[in-house]
TORVO-32484 format. One line per 3 residues: number of its first residue (from 1); their letters; for each residue x, y, z of N, C-alpha, C. Coordinates in nm, 2 decimals. Layout:
BEGIN
NUM> A> X Y Z X Y Z X Y Z; ... $
//
This chain:
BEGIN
1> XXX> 8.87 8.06 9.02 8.93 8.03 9.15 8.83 8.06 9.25; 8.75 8.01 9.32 8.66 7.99 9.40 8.65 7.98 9.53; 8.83 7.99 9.57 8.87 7.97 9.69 8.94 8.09 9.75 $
4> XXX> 8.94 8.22 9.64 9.02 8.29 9.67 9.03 8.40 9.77; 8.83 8.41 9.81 8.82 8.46 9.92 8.76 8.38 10.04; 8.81 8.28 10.05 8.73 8.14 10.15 8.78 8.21 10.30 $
7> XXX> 8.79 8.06 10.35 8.85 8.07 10.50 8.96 8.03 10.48; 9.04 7.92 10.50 9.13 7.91 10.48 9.23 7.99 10.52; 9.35 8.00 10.42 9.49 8.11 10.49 9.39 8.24 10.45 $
10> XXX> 9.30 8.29 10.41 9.25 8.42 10.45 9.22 8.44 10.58; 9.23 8.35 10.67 9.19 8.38 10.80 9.24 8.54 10.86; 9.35 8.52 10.83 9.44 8.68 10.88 9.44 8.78 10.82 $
13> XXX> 9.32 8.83 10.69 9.33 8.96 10.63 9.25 9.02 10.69; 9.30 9.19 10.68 9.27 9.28 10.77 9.14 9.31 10.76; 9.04 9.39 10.84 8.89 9.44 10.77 8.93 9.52 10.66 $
16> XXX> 8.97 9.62 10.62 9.04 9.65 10.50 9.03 9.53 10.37; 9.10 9.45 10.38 9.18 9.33 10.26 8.98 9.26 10.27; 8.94 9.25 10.39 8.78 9.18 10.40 8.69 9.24 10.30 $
19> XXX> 8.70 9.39 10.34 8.63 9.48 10.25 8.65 9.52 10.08; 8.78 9.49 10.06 8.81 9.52 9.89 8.79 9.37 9.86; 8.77 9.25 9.94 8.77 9.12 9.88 8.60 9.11 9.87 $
22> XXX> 8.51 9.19 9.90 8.42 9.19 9.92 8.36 9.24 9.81; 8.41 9.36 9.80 8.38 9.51 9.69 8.38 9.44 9.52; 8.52 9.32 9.54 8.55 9.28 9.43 8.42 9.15 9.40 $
25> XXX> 8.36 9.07 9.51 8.30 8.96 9.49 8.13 9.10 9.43; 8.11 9.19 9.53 7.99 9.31 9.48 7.98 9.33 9.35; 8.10 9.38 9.30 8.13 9.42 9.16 8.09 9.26 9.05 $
28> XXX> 8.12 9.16 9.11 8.02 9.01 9.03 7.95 8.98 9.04; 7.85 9.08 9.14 7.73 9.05 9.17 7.71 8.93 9.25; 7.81 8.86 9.31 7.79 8.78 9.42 7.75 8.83 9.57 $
31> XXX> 7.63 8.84 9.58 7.60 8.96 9.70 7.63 8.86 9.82; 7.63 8.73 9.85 7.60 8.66 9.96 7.75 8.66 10.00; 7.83 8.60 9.90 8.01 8.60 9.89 8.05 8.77 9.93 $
34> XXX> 7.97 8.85 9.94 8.03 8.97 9.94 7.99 9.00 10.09; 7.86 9.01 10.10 7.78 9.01 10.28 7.87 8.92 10.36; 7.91 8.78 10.35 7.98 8.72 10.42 8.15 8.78 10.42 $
37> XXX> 8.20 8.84 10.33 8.35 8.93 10.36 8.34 9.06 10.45; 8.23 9.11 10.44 8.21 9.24 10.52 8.18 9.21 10.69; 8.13 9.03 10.67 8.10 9.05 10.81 8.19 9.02 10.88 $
40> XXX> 8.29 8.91 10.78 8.38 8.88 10.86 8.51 8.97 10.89; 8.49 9.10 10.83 8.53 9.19 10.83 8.50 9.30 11.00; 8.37 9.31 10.95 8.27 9.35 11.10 8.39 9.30 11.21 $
43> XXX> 8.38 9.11 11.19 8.39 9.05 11.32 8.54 9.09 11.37; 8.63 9.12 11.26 8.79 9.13 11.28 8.80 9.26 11.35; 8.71 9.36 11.31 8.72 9.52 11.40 8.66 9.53 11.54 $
46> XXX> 8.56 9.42 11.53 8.53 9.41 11.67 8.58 9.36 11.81; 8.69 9.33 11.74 8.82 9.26 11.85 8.97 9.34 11.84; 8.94 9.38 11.73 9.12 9.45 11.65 9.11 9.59 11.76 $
49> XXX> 9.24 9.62 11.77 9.24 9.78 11.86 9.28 9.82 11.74; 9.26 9.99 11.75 9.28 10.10 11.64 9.25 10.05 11.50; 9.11 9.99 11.50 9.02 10.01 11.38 8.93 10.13 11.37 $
52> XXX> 8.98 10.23 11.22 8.92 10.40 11.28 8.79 10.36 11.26; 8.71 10.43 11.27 8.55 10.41 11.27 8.52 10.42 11.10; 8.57 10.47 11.09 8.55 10.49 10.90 8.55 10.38 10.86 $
55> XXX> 8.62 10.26 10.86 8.64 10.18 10.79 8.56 10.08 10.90; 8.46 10.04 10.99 8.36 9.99 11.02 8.26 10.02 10.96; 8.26 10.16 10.96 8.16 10.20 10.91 8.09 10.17 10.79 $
58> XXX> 8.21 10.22 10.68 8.21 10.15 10.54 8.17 10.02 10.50; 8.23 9.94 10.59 8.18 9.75 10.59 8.03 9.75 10.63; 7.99 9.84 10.73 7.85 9.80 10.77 7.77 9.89 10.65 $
61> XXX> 7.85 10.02 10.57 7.73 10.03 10.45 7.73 9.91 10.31; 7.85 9.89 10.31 7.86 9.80 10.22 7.78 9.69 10.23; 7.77 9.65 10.34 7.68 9.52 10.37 7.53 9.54 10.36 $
64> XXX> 7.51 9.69 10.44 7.35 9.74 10.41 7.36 9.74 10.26; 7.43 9.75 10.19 7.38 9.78 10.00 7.36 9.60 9.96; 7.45 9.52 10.02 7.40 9.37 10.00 7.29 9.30 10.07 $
67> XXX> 7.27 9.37 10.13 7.08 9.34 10.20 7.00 9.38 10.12; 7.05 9.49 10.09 6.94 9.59 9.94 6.92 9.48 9.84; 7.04 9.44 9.78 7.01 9.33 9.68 6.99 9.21 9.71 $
70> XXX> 6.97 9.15 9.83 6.88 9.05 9.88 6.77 9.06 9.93; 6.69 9.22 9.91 6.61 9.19 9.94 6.57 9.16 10.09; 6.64 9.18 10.15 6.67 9.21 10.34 6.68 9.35 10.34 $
73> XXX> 6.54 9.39 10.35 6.49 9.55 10.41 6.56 9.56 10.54; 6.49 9.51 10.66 6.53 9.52 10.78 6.68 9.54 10.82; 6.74 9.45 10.76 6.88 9.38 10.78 6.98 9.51 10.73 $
76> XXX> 6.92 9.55 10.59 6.99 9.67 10.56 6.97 9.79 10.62; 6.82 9.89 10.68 6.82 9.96 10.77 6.85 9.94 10.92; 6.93 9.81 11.01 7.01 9.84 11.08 7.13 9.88 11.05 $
79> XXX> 7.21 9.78 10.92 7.37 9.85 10.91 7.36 9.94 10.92; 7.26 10.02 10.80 7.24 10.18 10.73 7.26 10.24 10.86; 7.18 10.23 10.95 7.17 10.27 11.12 7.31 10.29 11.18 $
82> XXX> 7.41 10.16 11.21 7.50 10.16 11.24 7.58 10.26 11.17; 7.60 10.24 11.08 7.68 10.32 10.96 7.71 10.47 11.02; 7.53 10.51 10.98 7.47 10.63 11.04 7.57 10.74 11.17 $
85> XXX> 7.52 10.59 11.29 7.59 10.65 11.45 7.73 10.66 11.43; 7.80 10.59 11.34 8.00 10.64 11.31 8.00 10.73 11.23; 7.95 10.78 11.12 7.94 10.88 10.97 7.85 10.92 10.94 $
88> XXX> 7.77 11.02 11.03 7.65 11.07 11.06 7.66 11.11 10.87; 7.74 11.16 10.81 7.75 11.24 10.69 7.74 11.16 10.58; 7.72 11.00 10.63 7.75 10.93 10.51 7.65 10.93 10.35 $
91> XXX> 7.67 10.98 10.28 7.55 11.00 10.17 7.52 10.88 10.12; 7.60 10.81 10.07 7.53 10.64 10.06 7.51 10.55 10.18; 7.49 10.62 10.25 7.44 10.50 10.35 7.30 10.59 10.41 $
94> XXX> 7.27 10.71 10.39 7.14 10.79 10.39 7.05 10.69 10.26; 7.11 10.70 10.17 7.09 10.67 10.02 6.98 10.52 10.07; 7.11 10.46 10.10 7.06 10.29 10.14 6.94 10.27 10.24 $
97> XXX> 6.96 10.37 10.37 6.85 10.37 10.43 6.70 10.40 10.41; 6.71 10.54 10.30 6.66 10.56 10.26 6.55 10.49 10.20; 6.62 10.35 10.09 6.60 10.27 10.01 6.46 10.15 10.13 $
100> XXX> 6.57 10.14 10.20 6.51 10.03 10.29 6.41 10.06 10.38; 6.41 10.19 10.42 6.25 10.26 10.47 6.14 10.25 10.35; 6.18 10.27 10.22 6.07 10.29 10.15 6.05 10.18 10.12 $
103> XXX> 6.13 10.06 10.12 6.06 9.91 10.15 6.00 9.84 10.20; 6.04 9.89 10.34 5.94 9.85 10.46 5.81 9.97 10.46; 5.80 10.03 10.36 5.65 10.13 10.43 5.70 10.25 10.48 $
106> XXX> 5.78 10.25 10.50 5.83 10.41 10.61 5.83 10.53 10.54; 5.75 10.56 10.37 5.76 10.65 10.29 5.81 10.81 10.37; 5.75 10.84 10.45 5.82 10.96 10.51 5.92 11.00 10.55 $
109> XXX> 5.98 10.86 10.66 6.09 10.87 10.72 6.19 10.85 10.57; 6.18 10.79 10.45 6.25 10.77 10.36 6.23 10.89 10.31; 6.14 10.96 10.27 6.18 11.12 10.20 6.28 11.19 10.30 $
112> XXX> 6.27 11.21 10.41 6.37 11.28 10.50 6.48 11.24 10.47; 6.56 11.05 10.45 6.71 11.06 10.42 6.72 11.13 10.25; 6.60 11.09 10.22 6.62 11.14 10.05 6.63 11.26 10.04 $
115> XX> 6.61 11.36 10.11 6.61 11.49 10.13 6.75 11.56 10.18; 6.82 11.47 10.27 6.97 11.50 10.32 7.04 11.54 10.23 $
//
């Protein structure tokens, strides 16, 4: 079933329903099908009132861990960033950034998250 996280009547699920629809396409290793549920997840919190920061947050690490496996350094140390400024404490998204500094060259700035 190939449609099951499309556009379509998914139009109205919450960043929440975005993020487990996402988690599930991650878990098959469909990282692009998974990056595109988190964003469109992103885009639903960025208009929705009383979205807690937690659950932005989470979408924007989730998405930094699908940059990781595309291979989008940059792309993943902004989420990781974003992530960061909501859930200063977040240990996988230190993890992720971590990752993505030591891929762009930043070996030191990457031992400091590796060190948190």
């Amino acid at each position: 079933n190939n449609n099951a996280f499309g556009h379509g009547s998914m139009g109205s699920m919450s960043p929440l329903e975005r993020k487990e629809a996402g988690n599930q396409l991650f878990k098959e290793g469909k990282w692009e099908e998974a990056l595109e549920q988190y964003t469109f997840g992103l885009e639903i919190a960025e208009t929705a009132e009383n979205i807690p920061p937690d659950q932005k947050g989470l979408l924007l690490s989730n998405r930094a861990q699908c940059f990781l496996k595309l291979s989008d350094w940059q792309r993943s140390l902004d989420d990781a960033n974003a992530c960061l400024a909501l859930l200063p404490e977040h240990a996988k998204s230190l993890v992720r950034r971590g990752t993505a500094l030591e891929q762009l060259g930043r070996r030191d700035e990457a031992l400091r998250d590796f060190a948190q």
